[in-house]
N, C-alpha and C positions, 0 to 999 in steps of 0.2 A: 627575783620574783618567779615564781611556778606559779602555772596555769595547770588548772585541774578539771579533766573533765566532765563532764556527768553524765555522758554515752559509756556504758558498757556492750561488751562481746565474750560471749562465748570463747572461753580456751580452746576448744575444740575444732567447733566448723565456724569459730568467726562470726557468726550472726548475731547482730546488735540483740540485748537482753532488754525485756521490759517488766519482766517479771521478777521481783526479789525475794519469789521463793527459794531459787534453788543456786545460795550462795555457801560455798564448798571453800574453806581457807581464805576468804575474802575475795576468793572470784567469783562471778554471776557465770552461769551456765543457762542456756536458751531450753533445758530442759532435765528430768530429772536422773534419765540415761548418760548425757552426758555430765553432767552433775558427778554421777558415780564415778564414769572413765575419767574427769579429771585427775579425783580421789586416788585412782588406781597409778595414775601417774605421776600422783605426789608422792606414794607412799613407795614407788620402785624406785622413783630418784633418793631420796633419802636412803633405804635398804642400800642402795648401789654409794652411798658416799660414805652410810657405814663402814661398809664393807672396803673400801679403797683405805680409809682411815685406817682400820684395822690391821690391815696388811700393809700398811706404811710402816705403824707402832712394832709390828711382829717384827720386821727386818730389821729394827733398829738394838744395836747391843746393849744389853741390859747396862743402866748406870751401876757405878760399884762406890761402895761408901767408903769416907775417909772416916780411917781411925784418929779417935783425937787425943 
């Protein structure tokens, strides 16, 4: 069983939200500054796991096809 709670907080500075304006990816933010800075650090972590992804793919040697 999961308990689910209905206090939210702020990603940011942690202060309880009571306002459901400024919900950013399914998180509440306590305001619309932070709001945005979440944004900004959703969108660098993604860019950064591209990026790791990428240069994982690149190191790896190309597969070579079997002739049949």
């Amino acid at each position: 069983m999961t308990v689910q709670t209905t206090e939210k907080y702020c990603p940011i500075c942690g202060k309880p939200v009571t306002d459901p304006t400024y919900n950013r990816f399914g998180e509440f933010a306590c305001s619309d500054g932070h709001a945005e800075e979440y944004v900004k650090e959703v969108r660098a972590q993604k860019v950064q796991a591209h990026a790791a992804n990428r240069a994982v793919q690149e190191e790896r040697p190309p597969r070579q096809m079997r002739g049949g």
